[in-house]
C-alpha positions as CSV (number, residue, x, y, z in Angstrom):
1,X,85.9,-30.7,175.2
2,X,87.7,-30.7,178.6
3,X,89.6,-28.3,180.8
4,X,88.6,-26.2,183.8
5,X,86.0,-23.6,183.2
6,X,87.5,-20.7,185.0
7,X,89.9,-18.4,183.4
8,X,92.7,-17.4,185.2
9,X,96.0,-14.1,184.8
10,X,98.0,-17.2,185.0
11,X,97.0,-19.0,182.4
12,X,97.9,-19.1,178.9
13,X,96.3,-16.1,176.6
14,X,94.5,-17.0,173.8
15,X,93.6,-14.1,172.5
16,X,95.1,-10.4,172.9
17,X,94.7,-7.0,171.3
18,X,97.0,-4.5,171.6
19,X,96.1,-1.1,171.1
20,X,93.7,-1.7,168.4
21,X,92.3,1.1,166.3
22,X,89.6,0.8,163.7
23,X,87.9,3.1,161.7
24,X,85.1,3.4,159.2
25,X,86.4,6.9,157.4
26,X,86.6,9.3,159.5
27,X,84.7,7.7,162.6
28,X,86.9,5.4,164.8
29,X,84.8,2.6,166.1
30,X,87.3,1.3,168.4
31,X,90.1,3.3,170.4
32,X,92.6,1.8,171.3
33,X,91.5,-1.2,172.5
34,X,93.4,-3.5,175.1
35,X,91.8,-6.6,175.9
36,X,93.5,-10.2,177.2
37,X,91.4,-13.8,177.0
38,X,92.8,-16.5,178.8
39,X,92.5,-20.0,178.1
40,X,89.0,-21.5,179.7
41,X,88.0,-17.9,180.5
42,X,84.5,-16.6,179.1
43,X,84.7,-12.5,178.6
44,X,81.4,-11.2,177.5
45,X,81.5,-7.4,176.4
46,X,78.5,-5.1,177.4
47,X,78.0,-1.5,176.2
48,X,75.2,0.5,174.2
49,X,74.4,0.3,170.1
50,X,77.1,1.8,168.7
51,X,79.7,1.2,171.3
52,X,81.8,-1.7,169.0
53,X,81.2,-4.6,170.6
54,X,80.2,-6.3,167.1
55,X,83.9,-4.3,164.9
56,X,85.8,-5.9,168.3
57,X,84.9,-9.4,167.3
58,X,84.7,-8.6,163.8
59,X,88.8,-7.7,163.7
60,X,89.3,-10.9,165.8
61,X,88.0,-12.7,163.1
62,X,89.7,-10.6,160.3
63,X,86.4,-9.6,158.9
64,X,87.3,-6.3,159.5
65,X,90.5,-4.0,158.9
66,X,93.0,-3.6,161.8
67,X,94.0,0.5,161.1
68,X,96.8,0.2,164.2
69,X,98.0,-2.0,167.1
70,X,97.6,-5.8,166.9
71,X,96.1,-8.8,167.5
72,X,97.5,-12.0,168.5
73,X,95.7,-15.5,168.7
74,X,97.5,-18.0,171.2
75,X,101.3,-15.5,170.3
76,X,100.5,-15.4,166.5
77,X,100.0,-11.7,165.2
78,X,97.2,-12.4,162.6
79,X,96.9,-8.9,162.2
80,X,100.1,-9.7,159.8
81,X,99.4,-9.1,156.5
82,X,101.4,-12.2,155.4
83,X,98.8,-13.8,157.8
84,X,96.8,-16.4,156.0
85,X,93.0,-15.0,157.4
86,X,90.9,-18.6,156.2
87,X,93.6,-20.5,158.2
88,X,93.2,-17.6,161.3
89,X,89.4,-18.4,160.7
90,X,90.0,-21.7,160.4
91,X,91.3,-21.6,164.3
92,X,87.8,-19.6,165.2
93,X,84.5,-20.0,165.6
94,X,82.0,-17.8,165.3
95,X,78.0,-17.5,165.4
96,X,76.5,-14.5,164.5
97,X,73.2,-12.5,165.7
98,X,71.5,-14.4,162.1
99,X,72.1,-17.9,162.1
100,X,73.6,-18.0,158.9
101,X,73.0,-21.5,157.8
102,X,73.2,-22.9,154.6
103,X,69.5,-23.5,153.6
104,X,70.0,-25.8,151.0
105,X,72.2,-27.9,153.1
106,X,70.7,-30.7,155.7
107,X,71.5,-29.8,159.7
108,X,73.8,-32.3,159.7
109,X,76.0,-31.2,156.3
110,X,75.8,-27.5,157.9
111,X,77.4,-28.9,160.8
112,X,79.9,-30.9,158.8
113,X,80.4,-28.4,156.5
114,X,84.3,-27.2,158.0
115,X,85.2,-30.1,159.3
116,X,85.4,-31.5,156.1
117,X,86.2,-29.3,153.6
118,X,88.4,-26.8,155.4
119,X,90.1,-29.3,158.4
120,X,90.0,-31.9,155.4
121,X,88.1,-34.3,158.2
122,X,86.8,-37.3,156.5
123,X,82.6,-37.8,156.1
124,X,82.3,-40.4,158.4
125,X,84.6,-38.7,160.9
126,X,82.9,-35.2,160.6
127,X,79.6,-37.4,160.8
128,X,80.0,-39.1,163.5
129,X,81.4,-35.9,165.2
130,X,78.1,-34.2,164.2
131,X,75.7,-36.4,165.3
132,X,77.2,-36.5,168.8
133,X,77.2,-32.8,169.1
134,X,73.1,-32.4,167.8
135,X,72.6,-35.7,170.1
136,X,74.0,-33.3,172.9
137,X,71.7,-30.3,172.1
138,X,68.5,-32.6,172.0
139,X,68.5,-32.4,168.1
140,X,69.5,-35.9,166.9
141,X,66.1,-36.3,165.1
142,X,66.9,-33.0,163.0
143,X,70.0,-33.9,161.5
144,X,68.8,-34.5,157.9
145,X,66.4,-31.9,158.3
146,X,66.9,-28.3,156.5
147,X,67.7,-24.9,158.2
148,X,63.6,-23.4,157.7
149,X,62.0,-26.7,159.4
150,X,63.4,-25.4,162.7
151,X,62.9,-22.9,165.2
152,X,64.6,-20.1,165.7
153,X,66.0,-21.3,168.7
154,X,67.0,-24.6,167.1
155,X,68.6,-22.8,164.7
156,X,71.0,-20.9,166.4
157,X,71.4,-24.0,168.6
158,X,72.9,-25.7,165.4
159,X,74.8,-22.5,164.5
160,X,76.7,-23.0,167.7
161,X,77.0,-26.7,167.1
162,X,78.3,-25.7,164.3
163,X,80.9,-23.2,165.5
164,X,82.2,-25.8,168.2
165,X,82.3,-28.9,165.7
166,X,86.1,-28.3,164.9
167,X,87.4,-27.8,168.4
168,X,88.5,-23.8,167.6
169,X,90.7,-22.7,169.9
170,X,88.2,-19.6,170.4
171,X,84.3,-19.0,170.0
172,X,83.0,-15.7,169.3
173,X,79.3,-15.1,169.9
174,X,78.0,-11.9,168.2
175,X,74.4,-10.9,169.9
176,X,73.3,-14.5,169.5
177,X,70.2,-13.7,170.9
178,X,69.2,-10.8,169.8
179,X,67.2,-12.5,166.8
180,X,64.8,-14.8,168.9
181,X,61.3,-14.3,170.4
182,X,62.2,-13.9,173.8
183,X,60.1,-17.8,175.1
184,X,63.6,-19.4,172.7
185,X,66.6,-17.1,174.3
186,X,67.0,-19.5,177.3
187,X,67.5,-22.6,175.3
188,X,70.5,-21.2,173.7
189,X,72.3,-19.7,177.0
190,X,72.1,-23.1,178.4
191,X,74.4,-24.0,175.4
192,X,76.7,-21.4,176.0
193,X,76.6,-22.7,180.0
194,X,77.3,-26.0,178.8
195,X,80.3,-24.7,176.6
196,X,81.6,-22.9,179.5
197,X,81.1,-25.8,181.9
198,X,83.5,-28.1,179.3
199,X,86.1,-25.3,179.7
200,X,85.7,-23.4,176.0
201,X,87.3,-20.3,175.6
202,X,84.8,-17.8,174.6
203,X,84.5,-13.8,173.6
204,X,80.5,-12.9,173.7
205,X,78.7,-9.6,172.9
206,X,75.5,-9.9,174.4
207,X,72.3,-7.2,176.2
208,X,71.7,-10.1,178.8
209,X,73.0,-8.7,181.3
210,X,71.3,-11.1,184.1
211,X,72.8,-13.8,182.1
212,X,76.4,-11.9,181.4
213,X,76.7,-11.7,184.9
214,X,75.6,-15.5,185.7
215,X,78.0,-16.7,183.1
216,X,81.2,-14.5,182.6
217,X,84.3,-14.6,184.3
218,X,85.0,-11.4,183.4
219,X,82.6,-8.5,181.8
220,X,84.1,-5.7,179.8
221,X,81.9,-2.2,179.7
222,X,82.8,-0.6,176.2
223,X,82.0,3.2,175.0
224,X,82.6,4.8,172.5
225,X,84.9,2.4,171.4
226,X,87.3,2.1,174.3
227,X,87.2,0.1,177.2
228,X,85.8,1.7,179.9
229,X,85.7,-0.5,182.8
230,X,86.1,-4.2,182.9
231,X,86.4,-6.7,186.1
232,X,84.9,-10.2,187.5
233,X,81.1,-10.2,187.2
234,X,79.7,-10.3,190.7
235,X,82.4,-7.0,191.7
236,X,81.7,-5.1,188.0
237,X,77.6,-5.9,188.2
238,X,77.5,-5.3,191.8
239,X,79.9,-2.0,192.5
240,X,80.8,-0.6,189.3
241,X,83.5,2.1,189.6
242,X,82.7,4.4,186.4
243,X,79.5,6.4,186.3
244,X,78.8,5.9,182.8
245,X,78.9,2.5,183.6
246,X,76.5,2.5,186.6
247,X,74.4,5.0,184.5
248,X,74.1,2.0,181.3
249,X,73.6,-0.5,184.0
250,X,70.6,1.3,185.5
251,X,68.8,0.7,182.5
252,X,68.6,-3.3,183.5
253,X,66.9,-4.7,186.8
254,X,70.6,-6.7,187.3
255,X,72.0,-3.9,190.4
């Protein structure tokens, strides 16, 4: 991966949603949601249980039902219904707060596992693809291990890997730390540095804040399922306009 690490309002949007509503009967988890990611740029979305950080990237991956507005990935509205969703997915990658690997697949077929059957990638290439990116993380010697030899650091290290191994145009990361003992959490926010470093575009949930504010180009406060305040980290952590947000904040040693 290459490309300048910084986002930028002048650079190309990957991903926009446009007045999104969704609802789960009668409760609406998100209200009207407008939210731009630019090319290189990595927006990481704060906000209490409940708030919908997890439906937001859940509709961006059309794992969840769009009930109004729309979303569009690089100009394309995959909120479409003529939309094909495994190609929109195909364009995406996403890790999840569980690992969700295949455990009766090696590391290294987990890895391969999209590159070859859904970007029709051949073995050797998707191999030799795979082996570079574990080589990367420090897990070369794991690759033809299984998913429940590993920590669960390593695991969601190779989940990433994983996520990445097809080039997707955007990377969603769902609480991806909210499963590990708090001694393997750093080892996997030095990934997502890394990422961020070679310029991928990435939308993150996350409750780190000290780490959403190291990272992000841009944090996005969410409640109640709108967007309450959003700017560049070091202004939004450091002088937060809204007092709902400085009141969540408070809770975290971060202002």
């Amino acid at each position: 991966m290459t490309g300048v690490s910084n986002g930028s309002p002048t650079a190309e949007a990957v991903l926009e949603l446009r007045d999104v509503w969704c609802a789960f009967g009668e409760h609406e988890v998100l209200r009207g949601i407008d939210l731009t990611v630019h090319r290189h740029e990595v927006v990481v979305l704060i906000g209490p249980s409940g708030s919908g950080k997890s439906t937001l990237l859940r509709t961006v991956n059309l794992l969840e039902h769009v009930d109004d507005g729309r979303i569009l990935l690089t100009g394309q509205d995959i909120t479409d219904p003529r939309v094909d969703a495994d190609a929109v997915r195909g364009r995406i990658g996403t890790v999840f707060q569980a690992y969700n690997l295949f455990p009766h697949l090696s590391v290294l077929d987990n890895v391969t596992l999209a590159a070859r059957v859904v970007h029709k990638h051949s073995r050797a290439e998707a191999e030799a693809r795979g082996r570079e990116l574990l080589a990367s993380i420090g897990l070369a010697a794991k690759a033809d291990s299984y998913p429940d030899t590993l920590s669960g650091g390593q695991q969601q290290r190779v989940a990433i890997v994983r996520a990445i191994a097809t080039n997707p145009e955007l990377l969603l990361l769902d609480e991806i730390t909210s499963a590990l003992d708090p001694e393997l959490v750093g080892e996997v926010l030095d990934l997502v540095r890394s990422l961020k470093q070679h310029g991928s575009t990435i939308l993150m949930a996350t409750h780190e804040m000290a780490f959403a504010r190291d990272v992000a180009d841009r944090v996005v406060f969410l409640d109640q399922g709108r967007v309450l305040e959003q700017g560049p980290a070091d202004g939004f952590f450091s002088g937060p306009r809204e007092a709902r947000t400085r009141e969540f904040l408070a809770r975290f040693r971060t202002v």
